[in-house]
N, CA, C and O of each residue as an XYZ file, in Angstrom:
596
protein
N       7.272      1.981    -25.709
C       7.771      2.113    -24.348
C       6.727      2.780    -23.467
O       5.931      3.556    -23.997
N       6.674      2.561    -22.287
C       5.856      2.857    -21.330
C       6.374      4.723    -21.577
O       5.594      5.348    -22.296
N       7.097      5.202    -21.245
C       7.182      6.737    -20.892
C       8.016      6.972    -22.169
O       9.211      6.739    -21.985
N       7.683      7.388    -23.462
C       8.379      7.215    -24.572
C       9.047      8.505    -24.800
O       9.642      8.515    -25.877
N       9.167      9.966    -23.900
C       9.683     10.828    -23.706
C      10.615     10.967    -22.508
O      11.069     12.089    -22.287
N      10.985      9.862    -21.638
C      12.041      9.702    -20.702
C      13.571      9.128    -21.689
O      13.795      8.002    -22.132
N      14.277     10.171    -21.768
C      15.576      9.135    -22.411
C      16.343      8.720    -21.243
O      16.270      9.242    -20.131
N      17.215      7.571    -21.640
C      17.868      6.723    -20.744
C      19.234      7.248    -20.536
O      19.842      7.433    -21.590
N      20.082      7.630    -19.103
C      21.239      8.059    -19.217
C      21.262      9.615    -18.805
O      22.306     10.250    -18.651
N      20.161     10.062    -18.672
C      19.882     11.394    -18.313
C      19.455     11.549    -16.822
O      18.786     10.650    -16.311
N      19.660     12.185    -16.405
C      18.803     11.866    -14.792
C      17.650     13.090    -14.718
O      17.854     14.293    -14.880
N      16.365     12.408    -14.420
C      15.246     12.929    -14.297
C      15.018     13.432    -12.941
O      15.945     13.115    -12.196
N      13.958     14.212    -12.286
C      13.762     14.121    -11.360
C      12.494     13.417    -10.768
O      11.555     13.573    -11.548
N      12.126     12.665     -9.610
C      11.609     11.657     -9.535
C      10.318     11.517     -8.350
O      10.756     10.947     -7.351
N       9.375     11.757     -8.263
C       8.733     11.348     -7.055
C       8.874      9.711     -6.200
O       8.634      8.607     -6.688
N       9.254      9.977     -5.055
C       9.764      8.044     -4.534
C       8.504      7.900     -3.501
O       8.347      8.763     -2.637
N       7.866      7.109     -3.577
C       7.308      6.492     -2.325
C       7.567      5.648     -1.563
O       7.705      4.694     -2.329
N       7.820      5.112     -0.153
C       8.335      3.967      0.445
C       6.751      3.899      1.302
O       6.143      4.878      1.734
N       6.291      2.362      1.394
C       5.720      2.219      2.114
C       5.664      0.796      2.551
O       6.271     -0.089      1.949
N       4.829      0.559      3.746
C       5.070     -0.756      4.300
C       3.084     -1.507      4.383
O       1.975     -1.138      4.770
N       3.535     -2.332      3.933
C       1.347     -3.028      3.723
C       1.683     -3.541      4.640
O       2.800     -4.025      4.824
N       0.520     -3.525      5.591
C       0.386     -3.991      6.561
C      -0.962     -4.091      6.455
O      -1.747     -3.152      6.324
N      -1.373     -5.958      6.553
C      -2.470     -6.645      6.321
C      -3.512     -6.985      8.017
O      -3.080     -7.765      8.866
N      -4.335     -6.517      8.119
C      -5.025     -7.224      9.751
C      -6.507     -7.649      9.142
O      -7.198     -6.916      8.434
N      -6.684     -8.348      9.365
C      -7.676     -9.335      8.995
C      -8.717    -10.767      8.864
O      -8.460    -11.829      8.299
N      -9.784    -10.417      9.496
C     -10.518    -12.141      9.906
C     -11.654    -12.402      8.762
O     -12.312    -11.539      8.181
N     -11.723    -14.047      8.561
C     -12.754    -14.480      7.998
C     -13.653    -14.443      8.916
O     -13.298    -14.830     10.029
N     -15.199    -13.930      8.717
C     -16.399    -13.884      8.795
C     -17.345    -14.887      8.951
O     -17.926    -15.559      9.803
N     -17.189    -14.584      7.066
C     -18.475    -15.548      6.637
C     -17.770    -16.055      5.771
O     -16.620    -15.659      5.585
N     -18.270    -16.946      5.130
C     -18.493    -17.935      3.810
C     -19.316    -18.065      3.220
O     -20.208    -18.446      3.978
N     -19.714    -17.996      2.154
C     -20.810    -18.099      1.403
C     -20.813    -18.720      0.064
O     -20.313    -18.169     -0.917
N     -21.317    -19.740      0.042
C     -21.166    -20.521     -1.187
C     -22.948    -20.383     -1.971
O     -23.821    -21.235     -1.804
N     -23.112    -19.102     -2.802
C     -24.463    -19.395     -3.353
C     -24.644    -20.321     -4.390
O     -25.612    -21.080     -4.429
N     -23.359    -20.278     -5.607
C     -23.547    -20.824     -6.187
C     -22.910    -22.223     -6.167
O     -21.865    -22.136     -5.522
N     -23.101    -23.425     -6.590
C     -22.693    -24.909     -6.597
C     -23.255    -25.567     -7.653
O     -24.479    -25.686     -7.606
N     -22.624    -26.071     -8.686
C     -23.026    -26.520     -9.635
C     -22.189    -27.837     -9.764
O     -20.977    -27.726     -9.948
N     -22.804    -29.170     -9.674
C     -22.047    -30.494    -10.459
C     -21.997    -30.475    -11.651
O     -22.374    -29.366    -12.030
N     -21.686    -31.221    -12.612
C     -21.623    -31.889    -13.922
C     -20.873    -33.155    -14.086
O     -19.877    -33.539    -13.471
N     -21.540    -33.730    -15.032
C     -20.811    -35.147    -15.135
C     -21.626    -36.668    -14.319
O     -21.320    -37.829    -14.591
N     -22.712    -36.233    -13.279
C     -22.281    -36.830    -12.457
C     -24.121    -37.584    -12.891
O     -24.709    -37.688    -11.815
N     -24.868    -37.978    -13.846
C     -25.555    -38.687    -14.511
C     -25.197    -40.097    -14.460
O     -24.030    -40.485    -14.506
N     -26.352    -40.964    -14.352
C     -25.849    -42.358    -14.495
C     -26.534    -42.933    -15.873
O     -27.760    -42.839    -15.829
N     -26.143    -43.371    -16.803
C     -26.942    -43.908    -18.115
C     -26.664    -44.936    -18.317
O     -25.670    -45.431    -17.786
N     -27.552    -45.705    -19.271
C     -27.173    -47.083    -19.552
C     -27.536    -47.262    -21.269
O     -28.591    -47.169    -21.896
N     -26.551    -47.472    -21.553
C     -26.535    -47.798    -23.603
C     -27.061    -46.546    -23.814
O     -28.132    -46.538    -24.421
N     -26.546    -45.351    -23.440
C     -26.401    -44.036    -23.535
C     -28.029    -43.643    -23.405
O     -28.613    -43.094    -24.340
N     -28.570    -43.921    -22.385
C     -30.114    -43.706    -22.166
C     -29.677    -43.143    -21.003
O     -29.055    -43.906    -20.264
N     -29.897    -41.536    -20.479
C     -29.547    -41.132    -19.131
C     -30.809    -41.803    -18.265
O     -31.984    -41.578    -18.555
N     -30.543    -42.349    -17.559
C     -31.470    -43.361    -16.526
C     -32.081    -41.924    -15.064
O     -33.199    -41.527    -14.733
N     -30.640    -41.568    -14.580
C     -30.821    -40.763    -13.644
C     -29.546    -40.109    -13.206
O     -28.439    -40.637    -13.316
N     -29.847    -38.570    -12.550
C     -28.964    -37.956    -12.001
C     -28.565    -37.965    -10.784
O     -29.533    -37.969    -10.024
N     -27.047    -37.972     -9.968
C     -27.363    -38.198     -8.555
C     -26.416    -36.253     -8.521
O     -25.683    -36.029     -7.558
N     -26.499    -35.736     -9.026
C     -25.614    -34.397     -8.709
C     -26.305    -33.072     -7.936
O     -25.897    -31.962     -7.593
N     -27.333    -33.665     -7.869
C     -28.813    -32.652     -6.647
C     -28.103    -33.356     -5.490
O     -27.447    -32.550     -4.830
N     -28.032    -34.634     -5.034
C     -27.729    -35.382     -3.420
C     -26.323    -34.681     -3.337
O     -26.076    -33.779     -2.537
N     -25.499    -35.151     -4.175
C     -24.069    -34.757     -3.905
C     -23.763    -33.219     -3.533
O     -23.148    -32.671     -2.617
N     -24.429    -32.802     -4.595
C     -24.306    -30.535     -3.954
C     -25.017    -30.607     -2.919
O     -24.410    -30.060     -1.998
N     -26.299    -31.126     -2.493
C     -26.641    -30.893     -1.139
C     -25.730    -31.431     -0.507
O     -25.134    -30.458     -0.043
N     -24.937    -32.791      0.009
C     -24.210    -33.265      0.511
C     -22.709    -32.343      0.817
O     -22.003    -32.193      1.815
N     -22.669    -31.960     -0.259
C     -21.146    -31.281      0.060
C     -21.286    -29.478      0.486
O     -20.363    -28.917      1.076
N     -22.477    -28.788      0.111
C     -22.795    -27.496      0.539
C     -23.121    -27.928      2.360
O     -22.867    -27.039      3.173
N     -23.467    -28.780      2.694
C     -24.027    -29.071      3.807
C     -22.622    -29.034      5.016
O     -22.453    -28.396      6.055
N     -21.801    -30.025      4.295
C     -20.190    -30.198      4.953
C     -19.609    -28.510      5.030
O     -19.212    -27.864      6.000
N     -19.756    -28.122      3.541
C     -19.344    -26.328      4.232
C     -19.783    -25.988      4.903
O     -18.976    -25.500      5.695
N     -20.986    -25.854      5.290
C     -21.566    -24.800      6.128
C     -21.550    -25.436      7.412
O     -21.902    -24.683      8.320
N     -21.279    -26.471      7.716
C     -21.130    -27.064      9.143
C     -19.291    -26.733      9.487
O     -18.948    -26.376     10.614
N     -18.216    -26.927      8.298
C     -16.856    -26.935      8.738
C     -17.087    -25.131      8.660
O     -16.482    -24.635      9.611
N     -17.665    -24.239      7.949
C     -17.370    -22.774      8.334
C     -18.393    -22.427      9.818
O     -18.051    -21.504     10.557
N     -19.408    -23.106     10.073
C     -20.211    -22.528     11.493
C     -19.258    -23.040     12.295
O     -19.351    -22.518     13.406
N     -18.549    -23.676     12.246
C     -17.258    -24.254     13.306
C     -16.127    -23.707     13.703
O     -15.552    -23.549     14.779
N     -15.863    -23.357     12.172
C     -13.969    -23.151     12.057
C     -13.967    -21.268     12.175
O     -12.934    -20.667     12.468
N     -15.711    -20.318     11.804
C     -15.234    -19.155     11.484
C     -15.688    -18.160     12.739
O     -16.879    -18.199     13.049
N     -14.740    -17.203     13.533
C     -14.383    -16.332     12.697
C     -13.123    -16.863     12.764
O     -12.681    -17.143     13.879
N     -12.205    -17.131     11.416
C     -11.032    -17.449     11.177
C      -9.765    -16.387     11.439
O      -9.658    -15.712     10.416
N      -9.207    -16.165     11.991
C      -7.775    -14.592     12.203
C      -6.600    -15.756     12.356
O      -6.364    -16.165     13.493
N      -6.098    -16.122     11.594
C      -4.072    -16.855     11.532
C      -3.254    -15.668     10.764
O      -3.249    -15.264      9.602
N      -2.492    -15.260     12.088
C      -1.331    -14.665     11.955
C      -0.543    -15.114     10.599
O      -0.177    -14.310      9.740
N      -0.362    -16.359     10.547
C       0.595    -16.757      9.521
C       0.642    -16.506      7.996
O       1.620    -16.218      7.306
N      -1.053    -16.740      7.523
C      -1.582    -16.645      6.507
C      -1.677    -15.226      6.243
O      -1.614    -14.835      5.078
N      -1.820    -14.421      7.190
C      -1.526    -12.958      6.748
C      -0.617    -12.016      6.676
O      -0.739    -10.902      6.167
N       0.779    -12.720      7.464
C       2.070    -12.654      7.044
C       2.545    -13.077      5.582
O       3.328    -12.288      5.052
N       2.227    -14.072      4.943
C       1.992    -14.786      3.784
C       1.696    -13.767      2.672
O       2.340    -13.352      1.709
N      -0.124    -13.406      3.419
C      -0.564    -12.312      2.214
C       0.312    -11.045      2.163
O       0.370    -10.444      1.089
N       0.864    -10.675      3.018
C       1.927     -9.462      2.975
C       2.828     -9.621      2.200
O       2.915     -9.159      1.062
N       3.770    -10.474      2.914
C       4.782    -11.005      1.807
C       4.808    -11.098      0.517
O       5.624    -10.456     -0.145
N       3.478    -12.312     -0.291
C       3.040    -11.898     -1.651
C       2.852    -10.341     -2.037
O       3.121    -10.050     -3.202
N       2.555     -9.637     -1.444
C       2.483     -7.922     -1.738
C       3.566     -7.886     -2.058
O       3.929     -7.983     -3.231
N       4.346     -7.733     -1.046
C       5.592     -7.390     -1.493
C       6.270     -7.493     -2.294
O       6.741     -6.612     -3.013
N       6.511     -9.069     -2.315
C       7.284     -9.477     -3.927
C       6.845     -8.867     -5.033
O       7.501     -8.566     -6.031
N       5.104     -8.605     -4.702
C       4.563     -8.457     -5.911
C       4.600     -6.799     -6.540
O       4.726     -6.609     -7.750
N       4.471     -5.650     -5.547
C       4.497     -4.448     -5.884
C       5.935     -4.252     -5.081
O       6.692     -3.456     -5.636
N       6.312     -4.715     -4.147
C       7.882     -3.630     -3.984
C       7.433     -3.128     -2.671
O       6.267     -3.299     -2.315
N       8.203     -2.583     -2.010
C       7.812     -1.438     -1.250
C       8.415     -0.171     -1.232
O       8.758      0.455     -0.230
N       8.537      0.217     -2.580
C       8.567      1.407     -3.363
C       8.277      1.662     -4.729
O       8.350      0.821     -5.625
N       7.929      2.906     -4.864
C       7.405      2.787     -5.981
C       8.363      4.504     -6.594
O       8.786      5.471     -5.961
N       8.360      4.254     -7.647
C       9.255      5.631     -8.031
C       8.327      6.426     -9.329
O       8.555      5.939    -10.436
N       7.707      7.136     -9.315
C       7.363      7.980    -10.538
C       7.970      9.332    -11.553
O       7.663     10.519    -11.453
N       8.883      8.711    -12.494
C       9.340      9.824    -13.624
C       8.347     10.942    -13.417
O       7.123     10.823    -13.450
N       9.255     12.386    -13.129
C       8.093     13.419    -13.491
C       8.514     13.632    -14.939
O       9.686     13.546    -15.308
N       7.305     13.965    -15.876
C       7.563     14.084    -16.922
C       7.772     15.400    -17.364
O       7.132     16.300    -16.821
N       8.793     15.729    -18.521
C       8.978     17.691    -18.400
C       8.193     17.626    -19.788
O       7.966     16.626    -20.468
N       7.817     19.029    -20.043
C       7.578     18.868    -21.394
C       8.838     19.124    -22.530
O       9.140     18.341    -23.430
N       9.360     20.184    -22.291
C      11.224     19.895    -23.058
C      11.753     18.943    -22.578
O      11.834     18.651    -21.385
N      12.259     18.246    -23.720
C      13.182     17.143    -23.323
C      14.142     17.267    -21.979
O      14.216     16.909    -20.804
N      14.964     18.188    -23.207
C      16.374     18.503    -22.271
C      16.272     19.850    -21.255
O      17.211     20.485    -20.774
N      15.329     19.997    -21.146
C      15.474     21.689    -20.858
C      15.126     21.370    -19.397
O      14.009     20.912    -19.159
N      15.722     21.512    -18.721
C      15.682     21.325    -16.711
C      15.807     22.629    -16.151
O      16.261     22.836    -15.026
N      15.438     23.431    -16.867
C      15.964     24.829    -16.356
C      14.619     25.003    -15.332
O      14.835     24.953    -14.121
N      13.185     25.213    -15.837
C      12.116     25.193    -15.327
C      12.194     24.443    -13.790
O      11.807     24.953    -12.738
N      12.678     23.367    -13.924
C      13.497     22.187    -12.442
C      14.322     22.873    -11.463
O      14.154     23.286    -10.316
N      15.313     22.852    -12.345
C      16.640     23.753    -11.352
C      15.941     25.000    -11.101
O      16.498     25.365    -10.066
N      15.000     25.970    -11.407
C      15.095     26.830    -10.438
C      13.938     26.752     -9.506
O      13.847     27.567     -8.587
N      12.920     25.686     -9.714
C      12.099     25.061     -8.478
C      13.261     25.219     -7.447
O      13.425     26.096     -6.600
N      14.423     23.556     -7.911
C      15.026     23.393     -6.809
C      16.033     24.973     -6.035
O      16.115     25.116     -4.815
N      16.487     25.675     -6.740
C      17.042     26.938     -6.347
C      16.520     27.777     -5.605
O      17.132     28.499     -4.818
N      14.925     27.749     -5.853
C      14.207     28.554     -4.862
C      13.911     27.785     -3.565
O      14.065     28.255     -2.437
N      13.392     26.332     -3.902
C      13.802     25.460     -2.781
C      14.338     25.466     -1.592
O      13.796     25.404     -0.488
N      15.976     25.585     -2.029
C      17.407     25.406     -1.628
C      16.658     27.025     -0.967
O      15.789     26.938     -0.099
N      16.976     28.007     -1.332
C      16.932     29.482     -1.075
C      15.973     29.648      0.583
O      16.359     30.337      1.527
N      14.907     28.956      0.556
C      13.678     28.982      1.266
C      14.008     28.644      2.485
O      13.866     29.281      3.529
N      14.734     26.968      2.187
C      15.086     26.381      3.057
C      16.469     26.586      4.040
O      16.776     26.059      5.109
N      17.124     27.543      3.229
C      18.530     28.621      4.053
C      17.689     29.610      4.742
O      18.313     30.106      5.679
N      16.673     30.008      4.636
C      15.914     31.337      5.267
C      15.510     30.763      6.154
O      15.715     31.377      7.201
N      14.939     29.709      6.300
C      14.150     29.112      7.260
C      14.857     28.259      8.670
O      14.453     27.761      9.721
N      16.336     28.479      7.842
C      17.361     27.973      9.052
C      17.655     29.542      9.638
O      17.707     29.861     10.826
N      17.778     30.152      8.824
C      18.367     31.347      9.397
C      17.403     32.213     10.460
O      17.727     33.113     11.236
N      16.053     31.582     10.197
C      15.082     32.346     10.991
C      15.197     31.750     12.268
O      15.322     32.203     13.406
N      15.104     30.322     11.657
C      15.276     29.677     13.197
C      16.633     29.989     14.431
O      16.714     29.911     15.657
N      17.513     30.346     13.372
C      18.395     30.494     14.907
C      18.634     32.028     15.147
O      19.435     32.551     15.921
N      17.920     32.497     14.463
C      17.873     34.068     14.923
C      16.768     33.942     15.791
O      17.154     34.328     16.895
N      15.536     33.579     15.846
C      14.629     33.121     17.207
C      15.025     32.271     17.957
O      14.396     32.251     19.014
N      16.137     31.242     17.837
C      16.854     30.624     18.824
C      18.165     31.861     19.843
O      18.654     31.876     20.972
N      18.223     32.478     18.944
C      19.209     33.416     19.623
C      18.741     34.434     20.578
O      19.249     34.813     21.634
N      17.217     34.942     19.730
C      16.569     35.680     20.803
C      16.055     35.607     22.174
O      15.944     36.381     23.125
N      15.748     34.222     21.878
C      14.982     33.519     22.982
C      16.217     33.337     23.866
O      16.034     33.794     24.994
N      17.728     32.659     23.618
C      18.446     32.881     24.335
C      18.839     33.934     25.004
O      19.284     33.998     26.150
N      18.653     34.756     24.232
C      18.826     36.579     24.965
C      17.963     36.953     26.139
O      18.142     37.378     27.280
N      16.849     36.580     25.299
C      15.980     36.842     26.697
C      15.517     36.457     27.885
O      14.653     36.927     28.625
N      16.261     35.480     27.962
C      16.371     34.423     29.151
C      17.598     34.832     30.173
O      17.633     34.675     31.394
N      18.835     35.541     29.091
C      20.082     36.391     29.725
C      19.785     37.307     30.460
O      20.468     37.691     31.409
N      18.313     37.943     29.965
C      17.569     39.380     30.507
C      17.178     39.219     32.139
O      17.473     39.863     33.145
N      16.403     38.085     31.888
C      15.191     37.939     32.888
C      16.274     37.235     34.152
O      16.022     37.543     35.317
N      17.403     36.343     33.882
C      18.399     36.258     35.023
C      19.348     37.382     35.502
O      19.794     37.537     36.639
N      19.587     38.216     34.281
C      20.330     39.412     35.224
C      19.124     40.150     35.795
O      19.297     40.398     36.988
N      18.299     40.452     35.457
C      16.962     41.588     36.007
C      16.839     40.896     37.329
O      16.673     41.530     38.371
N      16.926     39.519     37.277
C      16.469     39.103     38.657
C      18.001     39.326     39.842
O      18.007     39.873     40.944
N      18.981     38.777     39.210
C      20.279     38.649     39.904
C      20.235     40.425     40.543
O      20.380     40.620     41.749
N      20.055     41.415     39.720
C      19.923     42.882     40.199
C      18.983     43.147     41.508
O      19.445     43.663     42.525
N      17.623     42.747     41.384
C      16.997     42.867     42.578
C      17.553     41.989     43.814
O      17.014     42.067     44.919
Protein backbone atom coordinates (compact mmCIF):
# COMPACT_ATOMS: atom_id res chain seq x y z
CA UNK A 1 0.00 0.00 0.00
CA UNK A 2 1.01 3.43 -0.75
CA UNK A 3 0.87 4.81 3.14
CA UNK A 4 1.08 1.31 4.86
CA UNK A 5 0.73 3.00 8.39
CA UNK A 6 -2.67 4.92 7.60
CA UNK A 7 -5.49 2.42 8.83
CA UNK A 8 -8.81 2.70 7.17
CA UNK A 9 -11.91 3.83 9.30
CA UNK A 10 -9.95 6.03 11.57
CA UNK A 11 -9.93 9.66 10.78
CA UNK A 12 -6.56 11.20 10.27
CA UNK A 13 -5.77 14.61 10.10
CA UNK A 14 -5.15 15.95 6.66
CA UNK A 15 -3.43 18.74 4.72
CA UNK A 16 -6.14 19.79 1.58
CA UNK A 17 -5.09 21.84 -1.24
CA UNK A 18 -7.65 23.37 -3.74
CA UNK A 19 -6.34 24.89 -6.68
CA UNK A 20 -7.34 26.09 -10.09
CA UNK A 21 -4.50 25.60 -13.42
CA UNK A 22 -4.81 28.11 -15.29
CA UNK A 23 -2.98 27.63 -18.71
CA UNK A 24 -1.92 31.14 -20.98
CA UNK A 25 0.06 30.32 -23.71
CA UNK A 26 1.48 30.85 -27.51
CA UNK A 27 3.38 28.80 -30.03
CA UNK A 28 6.59 30.50 -31.07
CA UNK A 29 8.62 28.40 -32.86
CA UNK A 30 8.79 25.03 -34.37
CA UNK A 31 11.58 23.24 -34.85
CA UNK A 32 11.96 20.14 -36.57
CA UNK A 33 15.95 19.19 -36.33
CA UNK A 34 15.57 15.92 -36.62
CA UNK A 35 13.68 14.05 -39.86
CA UNK A 36 14.44 10.80 -40.74
CA UNK A 37 12.60 8.55 -43.74
CA UNK A 38 12.87 4.81 -44.05
CA UNK A 39 11.52 2.47 -46.38
CA UNK A 40 11.50 4.71 -49.06
CA UNK A 41 14.52 2.90 -51.51
CA UNK A 42 13.66 1.79 -54.91
CA UNK A 43 15.30 -1.82 -55.90
CA UNK A 44 14.99 -4.12 -58.50
CA UNK A 45 15.45 -8.23 -57.98
CA UNK A 46 16.46 -6.98 -54.58
CA UNK A 47 19.48 -4.83 -56.01
CA UNK A 48 18.81 -1.32 -54.17
CA UNK A 49 19.05 0.77 -57.49
CA UNK A 50 18.36 4.13 -55.57
CA UNK A 51 17.03 6.17 -52.72
CA UNK A 52 14.45 8.93 -53.11
CA UNK A 53 14.08 9.65 -49.00
CA UNK A 54 16.85 12.79 -49.12
CA UNK A 55 14.04 14.66 -51.89
CA UNK A 56 11.09 13.65 -49.82
CA UNK A 57 12.60 15.01 -46.12
CA UNK A 58 13.72 17.98 -47.97
CA UNK A 59 10.29 18.23 -49.54
CA UNK A 60 8.28 17.81 -46.49
CA UNK A 61 10.77 19.82 -43.83
CA UNK A 62 10.38 22.59 -46.46
CA UNK A 63 6.23 22.48 -46.26
CA UNK A 64 6.87 22.89 -42.31
CA UNK A 65 8.75 25.59 -42.22
CA UNK A 66 6.73 27.56 -44.76
CA UNK A 67 3.04 26.33 -42.92
CA UNK A 68 4.90 27.41 -39.30
CA UNK A 69 6.55 31.00 -40.88
CA UNK A 70 2.80 31.49 -41.71
CA UNK A 71 0.57 30.01 -39.18
CA UNK A 72 3.10 31.03 -35.96
CA UNK A 73 2.82 32.89 -33.38
CA UNK A 74 -0.07 30.42 -32.75
CA UNK A 75 -2.45 31.61 -29.18
CA UNK A 76 -6.26 29.48 -29.65
CA UNK A 77 -8.20 30.00 -26.74
CA UNK A 78 -9.81 26.68 -27.32
CA UNK A 79 -6.88 24.39 -27.37
CA UNK A 80 -5.88 25.79 -24.10
CA UNK A 81 -9.12 25.41 -22.52
CA UNK A 82 -8.69 21.73 -23.72
CA UNK A 83 -5.14 21.61 -22.13
CA UNK A 84 -6.75 22.71 -18.79
CA UNK A 85 -9.43 20.54 -18.82
CA UNK A 86 -7.06 17.42 -19.51
CA UNK A 87 -5.32 18.74 -16.13
CA UNK A 88 -8.03 18.49 -14.53
CA UNK A 89 -9.44 15.21 -15.20
CA UNK A 90 -6.06 14.28 -14.87
CA UNK A 91 -4.79 15.61 -11.31
CA UNK A 92 -8.18 16.92 -9.72
CA UNK A 93 -8.30 20.17 -8.40
CA UNK A 94 -7.45 18.98 -5.09
CA UNK A 95 -5.17 17.25 -3.70
CA UNK A 96 -5.33 15.89 0.02
CA UNK A 97 -2.14 14.73 1.97
CA UNK A 98 -2.40 12.06 5.08
CA UNK A 99 -0.22 13.60 7.79
CA UNK A 100 1.53 10.76 8.97
CA UNK A 101 1.81 10.26 13.07
CA UNK A 102 4.36 8.17 14.27
CA UNK A 103 1.91 6.20 16.96
CA UNK A 104 -0.61 4.66 15.30
CA UNK A 105 -3.40 5.40 17.50
CA UNK A 106 -2.06 7.92 19.69
CA UNK A 107 -3.64 11.59 18.50
CA UNK A 108 -2.94 12.99 21.67
CA UNK A 109 0.31 14.86 20.30
CA UNK A 110 -2.74 16.27 17.48
CA UNK A 111 -5.43 17.12 19.83
CA UNK A 112 -3.39 19.28 21.79
CA UNK A 113 -1.84 21.15 18.62
CA UNK A 114 -5.50 21.54 17.86
CA UNK A 115 -6.38 22.68 21.70
CA UNK A 116 -3.80 25.17 21.73
CA UNK A 117 -5.02 26.18 18.34
CA UNK A 118 -8.64 26.47 19.40
CA UNK A 119 -7.14 28.39 22.75
CA UNK A 120 -5.09 31.07 20.53
CA UNK A 121 -7.71 31.59 18.33
CA UNK A 122 -10.44 32.51 21.42
CA UNK A 123 -7.63 35.06 22.58
CA UNK A 124 -7.34 36.55 19.47
CA UNK A 125 -11.14 37.16 19.26
CA UNK A 126 -11.12 38.36 22.59
CA UNK A 127 -8.36 40.84 21.87
CA UNK A 128 -10.03 41.98 19.06
CA UNK A 129 -13.12 43.17 20.59
CA UNK A 130 -11.56 44.44 23.59
CA UNK A 131 -9.64 46.92 20.99
CA UNK A 132 -12.91 47.15 19.23
CA UNK A 133 -14.43 48.29 22.45
CA UNK A 134 -11.73 50.66 23.20
CA UNK A 135 -11.63 52.31 20.17
CA UNK A 136 -15.37 52.63 20.61
CA UNK A 137 -14.78 54.32 23.93
CA UNK A 138 -12.67 56.60 22.69
CA UNK A 139 -14.53 58.01 20.11
CA UNK A 140 -17.45 58.39 23.16
CA UNK A 141 -14.52 60.61 24.70
CA UNK A 142 -13.55 62.84 21.97
CA UNK A 143 -17.62 63.59 21.20
CA UNK A 144 -18.46 64.39 24.72
CA UNK A 145 -15.01 66.52 25.20
CA UNK A 146 -16.14 68.27 22.19
CA UNK A 147 -20.10 68.48 22.95
CA UNK A 148 -18.58 70.19 26.54
CA UNK A 149 -16.69 72.99 24.87
Amino acid sequence: TFLPDISTGIQRPHLVFKFHIKVDGTVTKFDISRFKLTGCQFSLLGIKMFSHCNLVEKLVLKQVQDFTRKTLPLNDADIIRQIEKAIKMRVGDEIAIPLAISDNDNLQPVNKVVYKTENLIDLSVKLFNRVKSFTEEMENVNITSQDAL
